[in-house]
KETORTOR-533514 format. One record per residue: x, y, z of N, C-alpha, C, O, CB in turn. Coordinates in steps of 0.1 Angstrom, whole numbers, padded with zeros to 4 digits, always signed. Glycine has a CB too. Layout:
N
XYZXYZXYZXYZXYZ
...
This chain:
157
+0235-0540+0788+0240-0529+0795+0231-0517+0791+0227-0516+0780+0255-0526+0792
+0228-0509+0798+0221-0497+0800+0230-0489+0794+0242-0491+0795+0217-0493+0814
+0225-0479+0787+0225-0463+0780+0231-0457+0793+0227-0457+0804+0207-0454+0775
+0244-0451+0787+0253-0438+0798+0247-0429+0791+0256-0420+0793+0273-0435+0798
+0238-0422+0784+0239-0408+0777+0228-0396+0784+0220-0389+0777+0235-0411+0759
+0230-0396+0798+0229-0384+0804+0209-0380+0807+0202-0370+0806+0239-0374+0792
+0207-0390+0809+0188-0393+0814+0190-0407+0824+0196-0417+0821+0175-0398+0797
+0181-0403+0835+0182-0412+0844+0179-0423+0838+0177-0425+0826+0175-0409+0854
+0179-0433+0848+0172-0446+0842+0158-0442+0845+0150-0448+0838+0177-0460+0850
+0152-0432+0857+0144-0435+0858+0134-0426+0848+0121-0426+0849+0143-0436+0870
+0141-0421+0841+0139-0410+0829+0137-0418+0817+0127-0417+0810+0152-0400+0826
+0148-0426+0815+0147-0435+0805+0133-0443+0807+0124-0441+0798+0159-0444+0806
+0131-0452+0818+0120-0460+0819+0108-0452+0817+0098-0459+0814+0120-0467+0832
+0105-0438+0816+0093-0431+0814+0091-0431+0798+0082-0437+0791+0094-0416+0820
+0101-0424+0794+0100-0423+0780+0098-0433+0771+0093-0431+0760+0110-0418+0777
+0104-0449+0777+0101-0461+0769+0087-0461+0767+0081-0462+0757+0105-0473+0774
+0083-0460+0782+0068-0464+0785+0059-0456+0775+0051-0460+0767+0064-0461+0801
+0061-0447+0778+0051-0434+0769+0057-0439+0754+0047-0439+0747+0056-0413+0773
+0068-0442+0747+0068-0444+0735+0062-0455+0734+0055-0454+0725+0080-0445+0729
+0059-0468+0741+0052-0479+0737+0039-0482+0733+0034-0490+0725+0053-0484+0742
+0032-0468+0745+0021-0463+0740+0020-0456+0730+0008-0455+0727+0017-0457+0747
+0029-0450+0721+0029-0441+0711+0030-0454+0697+0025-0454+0685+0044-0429+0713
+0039-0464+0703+0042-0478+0689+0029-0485+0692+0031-0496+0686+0059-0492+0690
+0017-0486+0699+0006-0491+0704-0003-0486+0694-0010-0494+0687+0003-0488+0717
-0003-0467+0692-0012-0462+0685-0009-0460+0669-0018-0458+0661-0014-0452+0692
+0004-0460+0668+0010-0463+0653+0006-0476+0648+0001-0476+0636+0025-0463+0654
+0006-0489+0656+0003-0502+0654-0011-0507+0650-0012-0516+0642+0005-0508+0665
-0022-0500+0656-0034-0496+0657-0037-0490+0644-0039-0497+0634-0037-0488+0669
-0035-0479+0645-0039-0475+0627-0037-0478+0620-0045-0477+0610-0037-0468+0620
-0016-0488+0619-0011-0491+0605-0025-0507+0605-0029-0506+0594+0013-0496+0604
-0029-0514+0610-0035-0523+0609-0049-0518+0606-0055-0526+0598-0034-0530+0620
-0054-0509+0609-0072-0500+0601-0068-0496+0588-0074-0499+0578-0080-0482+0609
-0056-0488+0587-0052-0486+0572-0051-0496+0564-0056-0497+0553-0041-0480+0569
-0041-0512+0571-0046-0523+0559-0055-0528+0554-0055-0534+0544-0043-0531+0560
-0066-0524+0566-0080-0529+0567-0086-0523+0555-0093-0529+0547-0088-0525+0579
-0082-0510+0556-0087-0499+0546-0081-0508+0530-0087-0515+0522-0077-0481+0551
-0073-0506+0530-0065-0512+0517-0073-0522+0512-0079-0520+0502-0051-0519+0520
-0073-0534+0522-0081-0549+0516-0095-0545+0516-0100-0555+0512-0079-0563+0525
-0104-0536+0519-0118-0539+0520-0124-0527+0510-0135-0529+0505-0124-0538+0536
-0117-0515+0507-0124-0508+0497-0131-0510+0492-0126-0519+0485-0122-0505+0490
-0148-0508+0486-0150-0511+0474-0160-0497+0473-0165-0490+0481-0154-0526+0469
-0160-0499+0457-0167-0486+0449-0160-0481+0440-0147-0482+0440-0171-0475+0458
-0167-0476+0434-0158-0469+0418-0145-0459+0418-0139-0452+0410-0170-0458+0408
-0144-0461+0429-0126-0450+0434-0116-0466+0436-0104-0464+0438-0127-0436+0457
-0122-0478+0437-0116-0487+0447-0096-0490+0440-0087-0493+0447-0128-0504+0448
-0097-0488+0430-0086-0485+0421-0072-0481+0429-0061-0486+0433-0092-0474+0411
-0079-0469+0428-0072-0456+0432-0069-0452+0449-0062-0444+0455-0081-0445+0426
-0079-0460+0453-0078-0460+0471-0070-0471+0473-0061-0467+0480-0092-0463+0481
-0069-0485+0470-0064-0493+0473-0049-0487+0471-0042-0489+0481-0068-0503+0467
-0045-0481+0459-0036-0476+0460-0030-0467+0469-0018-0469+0473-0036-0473+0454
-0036-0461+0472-0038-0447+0482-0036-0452+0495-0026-0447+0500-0054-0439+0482
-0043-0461+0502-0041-0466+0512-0027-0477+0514-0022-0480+0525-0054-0471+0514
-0023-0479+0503-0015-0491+0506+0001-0482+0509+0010-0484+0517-0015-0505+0491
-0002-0470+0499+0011-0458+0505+0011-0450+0519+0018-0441+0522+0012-0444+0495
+0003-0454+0524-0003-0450+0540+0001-0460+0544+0013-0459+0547-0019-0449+0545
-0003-0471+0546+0004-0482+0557+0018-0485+0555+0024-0489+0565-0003-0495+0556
+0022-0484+0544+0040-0483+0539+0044-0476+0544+0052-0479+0553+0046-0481+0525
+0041-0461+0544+0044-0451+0555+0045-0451+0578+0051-0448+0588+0032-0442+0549
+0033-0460+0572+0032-0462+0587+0039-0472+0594+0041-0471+0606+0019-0465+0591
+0045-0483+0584+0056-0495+0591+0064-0489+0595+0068-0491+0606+0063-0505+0585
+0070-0480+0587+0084-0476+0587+0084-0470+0600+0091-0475+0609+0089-0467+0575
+0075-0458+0604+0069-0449+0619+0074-0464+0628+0082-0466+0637+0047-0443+0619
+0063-0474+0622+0063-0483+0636+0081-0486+0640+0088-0482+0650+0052-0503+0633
+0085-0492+0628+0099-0493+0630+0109-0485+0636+0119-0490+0643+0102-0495+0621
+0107-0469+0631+0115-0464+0643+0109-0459+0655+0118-0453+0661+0122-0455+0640
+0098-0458+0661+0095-0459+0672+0104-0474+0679+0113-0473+0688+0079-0458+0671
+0101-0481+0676+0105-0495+0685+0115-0497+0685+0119-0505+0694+0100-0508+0682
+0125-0491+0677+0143-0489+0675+0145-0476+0687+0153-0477+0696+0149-0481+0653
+0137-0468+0686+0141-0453+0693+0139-0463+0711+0147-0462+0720+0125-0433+0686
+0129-0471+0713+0130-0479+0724+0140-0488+0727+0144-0490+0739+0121-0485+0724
+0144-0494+0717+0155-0503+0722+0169-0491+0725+0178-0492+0735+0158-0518+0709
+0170-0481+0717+0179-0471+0720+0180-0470+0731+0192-0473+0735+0176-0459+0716
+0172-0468+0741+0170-0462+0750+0173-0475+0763+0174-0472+0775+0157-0456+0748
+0173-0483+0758+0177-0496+0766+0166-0502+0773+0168-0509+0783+0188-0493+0776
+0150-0501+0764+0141-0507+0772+0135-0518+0758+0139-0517+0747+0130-0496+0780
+0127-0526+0760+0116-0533+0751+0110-0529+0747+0105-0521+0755+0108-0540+0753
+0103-0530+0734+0090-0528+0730+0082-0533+0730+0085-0545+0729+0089-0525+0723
+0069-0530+0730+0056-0540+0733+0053-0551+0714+0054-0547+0702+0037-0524+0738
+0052-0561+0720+0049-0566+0705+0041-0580+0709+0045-0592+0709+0065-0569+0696
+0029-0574+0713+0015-0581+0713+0005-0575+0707+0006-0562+0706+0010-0585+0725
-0006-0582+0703-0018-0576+0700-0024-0570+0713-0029-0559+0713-0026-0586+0694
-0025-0583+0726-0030-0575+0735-0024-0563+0743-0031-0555+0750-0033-0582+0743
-0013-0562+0740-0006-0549+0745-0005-0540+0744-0004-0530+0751+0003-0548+0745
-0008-0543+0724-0011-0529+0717-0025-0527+0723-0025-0515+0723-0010-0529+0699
-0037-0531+0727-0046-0535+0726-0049-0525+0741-0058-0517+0745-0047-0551+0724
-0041-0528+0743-0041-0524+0761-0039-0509+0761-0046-0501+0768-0026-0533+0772
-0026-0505+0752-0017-0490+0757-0022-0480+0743-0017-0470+0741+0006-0492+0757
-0032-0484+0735-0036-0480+0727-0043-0463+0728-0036-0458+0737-0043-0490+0724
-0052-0454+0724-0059-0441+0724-0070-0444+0716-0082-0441+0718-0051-0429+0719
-0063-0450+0706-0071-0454+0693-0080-0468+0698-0077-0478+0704-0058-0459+0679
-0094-0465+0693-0103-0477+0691-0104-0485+0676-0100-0481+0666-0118-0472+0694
-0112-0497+0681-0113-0506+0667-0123-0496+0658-0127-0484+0661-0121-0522+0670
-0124-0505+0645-0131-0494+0634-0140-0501+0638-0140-0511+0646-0128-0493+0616
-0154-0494+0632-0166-0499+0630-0171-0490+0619-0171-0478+0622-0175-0500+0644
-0175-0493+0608-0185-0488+0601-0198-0498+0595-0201-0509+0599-0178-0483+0591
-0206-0489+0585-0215-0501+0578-0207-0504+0563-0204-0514+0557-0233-0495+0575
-0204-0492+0560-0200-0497+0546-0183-0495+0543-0175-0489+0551-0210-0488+0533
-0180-0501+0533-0164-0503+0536-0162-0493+0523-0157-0500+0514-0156-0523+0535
-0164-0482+0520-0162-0473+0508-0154-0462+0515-0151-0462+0527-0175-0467+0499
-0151-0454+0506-0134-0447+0505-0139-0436+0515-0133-0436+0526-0126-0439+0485
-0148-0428+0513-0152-0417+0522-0156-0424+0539-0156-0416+0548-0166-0409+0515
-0158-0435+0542-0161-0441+0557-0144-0442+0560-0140-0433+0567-0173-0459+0557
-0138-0449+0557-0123-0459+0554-0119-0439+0558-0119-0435+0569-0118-0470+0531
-0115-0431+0547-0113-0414+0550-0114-0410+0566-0106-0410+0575-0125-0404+0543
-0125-0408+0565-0129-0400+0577-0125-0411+0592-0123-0406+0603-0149-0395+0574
-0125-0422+0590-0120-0427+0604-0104-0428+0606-0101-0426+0618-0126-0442+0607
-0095-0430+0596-0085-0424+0594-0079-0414+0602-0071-0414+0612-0088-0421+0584
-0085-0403+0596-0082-0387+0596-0082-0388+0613-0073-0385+0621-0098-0375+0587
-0095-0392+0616-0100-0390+0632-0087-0398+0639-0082-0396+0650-0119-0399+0637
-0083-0409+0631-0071-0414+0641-0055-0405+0635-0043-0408+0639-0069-0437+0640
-0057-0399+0630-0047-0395+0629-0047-0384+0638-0039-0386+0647-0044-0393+0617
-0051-0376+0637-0058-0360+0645-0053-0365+0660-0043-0360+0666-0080-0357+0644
-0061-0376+0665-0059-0380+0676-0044-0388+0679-0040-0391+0690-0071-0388+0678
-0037-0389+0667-0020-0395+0673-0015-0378+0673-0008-0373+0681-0008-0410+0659
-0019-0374+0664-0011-0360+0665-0011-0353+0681-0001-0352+0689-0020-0347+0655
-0022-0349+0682-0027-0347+0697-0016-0350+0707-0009-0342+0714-0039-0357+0701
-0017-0365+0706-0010-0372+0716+0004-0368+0713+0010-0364+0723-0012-0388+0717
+0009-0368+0703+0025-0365+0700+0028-0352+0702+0041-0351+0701+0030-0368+0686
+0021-0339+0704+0024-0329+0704+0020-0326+0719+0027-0317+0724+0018-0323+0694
+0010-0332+0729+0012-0331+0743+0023-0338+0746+0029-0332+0755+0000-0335+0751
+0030-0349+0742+0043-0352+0745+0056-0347+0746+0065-0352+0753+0045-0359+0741
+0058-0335+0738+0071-0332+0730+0077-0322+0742+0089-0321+0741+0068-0324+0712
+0071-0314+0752+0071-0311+0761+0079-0318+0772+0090-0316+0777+0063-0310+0762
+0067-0327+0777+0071-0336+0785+0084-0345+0785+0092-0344+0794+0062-0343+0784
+0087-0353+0773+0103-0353+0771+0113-0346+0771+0124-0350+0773+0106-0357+0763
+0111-0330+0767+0118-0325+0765+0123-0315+0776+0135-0309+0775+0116-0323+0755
+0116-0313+0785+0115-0308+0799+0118-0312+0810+0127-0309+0818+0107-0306+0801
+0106-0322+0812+0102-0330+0827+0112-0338+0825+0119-0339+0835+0087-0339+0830
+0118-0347+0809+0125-0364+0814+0138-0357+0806+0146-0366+0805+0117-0384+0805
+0140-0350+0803+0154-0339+0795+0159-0347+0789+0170-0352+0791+0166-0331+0803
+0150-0352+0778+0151-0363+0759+0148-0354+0750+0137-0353+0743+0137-0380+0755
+0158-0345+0750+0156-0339+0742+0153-0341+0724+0146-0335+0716+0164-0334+0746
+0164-0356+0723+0161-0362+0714+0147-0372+0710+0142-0375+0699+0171-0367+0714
+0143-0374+0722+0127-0378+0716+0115-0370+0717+0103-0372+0715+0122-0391+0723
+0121-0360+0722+0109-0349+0717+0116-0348+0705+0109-0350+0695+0105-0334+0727
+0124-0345+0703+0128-0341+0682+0124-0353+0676+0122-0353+0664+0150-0339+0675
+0120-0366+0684+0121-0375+0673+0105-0373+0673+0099-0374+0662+0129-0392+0675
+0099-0371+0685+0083-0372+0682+0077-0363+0679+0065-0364+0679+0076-0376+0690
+0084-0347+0675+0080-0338+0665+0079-0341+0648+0072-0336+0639+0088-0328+0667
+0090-0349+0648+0091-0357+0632+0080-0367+0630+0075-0368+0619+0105-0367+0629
+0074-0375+0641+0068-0384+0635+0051-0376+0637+0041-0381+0631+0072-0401+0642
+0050-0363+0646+0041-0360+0644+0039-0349+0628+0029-0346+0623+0040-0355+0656
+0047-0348+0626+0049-0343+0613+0044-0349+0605+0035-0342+0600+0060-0342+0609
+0045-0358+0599+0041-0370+0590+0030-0377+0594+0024-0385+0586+0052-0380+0588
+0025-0373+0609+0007-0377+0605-0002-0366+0603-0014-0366+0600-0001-0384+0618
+0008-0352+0606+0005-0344+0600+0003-0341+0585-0008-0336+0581+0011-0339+0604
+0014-0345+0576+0015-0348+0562+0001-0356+0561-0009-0350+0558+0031-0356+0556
+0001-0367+0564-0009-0380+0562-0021-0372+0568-0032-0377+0564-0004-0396+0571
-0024-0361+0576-0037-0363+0574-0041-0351+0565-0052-0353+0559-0044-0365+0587
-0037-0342+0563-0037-0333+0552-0041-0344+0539-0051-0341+0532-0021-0325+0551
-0036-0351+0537-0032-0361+0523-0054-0363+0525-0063-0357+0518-0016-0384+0526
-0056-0372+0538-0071-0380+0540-0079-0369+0538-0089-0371+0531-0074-0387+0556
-0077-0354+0544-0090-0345+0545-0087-0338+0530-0097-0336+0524-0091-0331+0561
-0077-0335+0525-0082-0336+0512-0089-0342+0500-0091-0337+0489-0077-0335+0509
-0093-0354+0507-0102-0361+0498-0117-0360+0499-0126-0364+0491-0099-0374+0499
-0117-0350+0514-0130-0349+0518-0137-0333+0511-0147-0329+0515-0130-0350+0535
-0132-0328+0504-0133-0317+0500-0140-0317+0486-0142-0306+0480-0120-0312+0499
């Protein structure tokens, strides 16, 4: 049964969509940050592995309520690689070397860029599809890639 709580369906069906794209680009990073985690090396690798592995712990949890805040809403969430693959913002990594400052700085750039996206949204739900609650929910989670990328460009300093 479908959600009575006062957004169309066809309101509802927007907002899923655009969140799946949002658990697409959450999905995407938490998987470069593991990347990050397992491939460090260099005389910080200690301390990054650490570092990174409290980033991707952070980032399940995001994935997890994004894809809860979808079923809320009475739609599916995407749970493929190619799907994520498909509704994504975020590209694959590519570097040459796998050390803490390359692993940083591509990071940061995907974080910047989910922020972006979560803050041209917060509008849009909360206006155009009148969710008011997922614009509150996607000012929180832009918050915390906010936190998280503050955490990355401080290392670049």
């Amino acid at each position: 049964m479908k959600p009575s709580i006062g957004i169309t369906k066809d309101h509802l069906t927007s907002v899923s969509e655009a969140l799946n794209t949002i658990l697409a680009d959450e999905t995407v990073l938490y998987v470069k940050t593991r990347g990050a985690h397992w491939n460090v090396e260099g005389p910080d690798f200690h301390s990054m592995h650490l570092y990174f592995e409290s980033q991707y712990q952070a980032l399940e949890e995001v994935i997890d309520e994004v894809a809860e805040r979808i079923r809320i809403l009475g739609h599916y969430a995407v749970a493929s690689v190619p799907q994520y693959l498909e509704l994504t913002h975020l590209s694959e990594d590519s570097r040459e070397k796998n050390n803490s400052i390359g692993f940083i700085k591509s990071l940061l750039a995907d974080h910047e860029a989910v922020i972006i996206h979560l803050r041209e949204n917060i509008k849009y739900f909360d206006e155009e599809l009148n969710d008011a609650g997922t614009a509150d929910f996607i000012t929180g989670l832009m918050e915390k890639h906010e936190k998280m990328a503050w955490m990355l460009r401080s290392h670049l300093k």
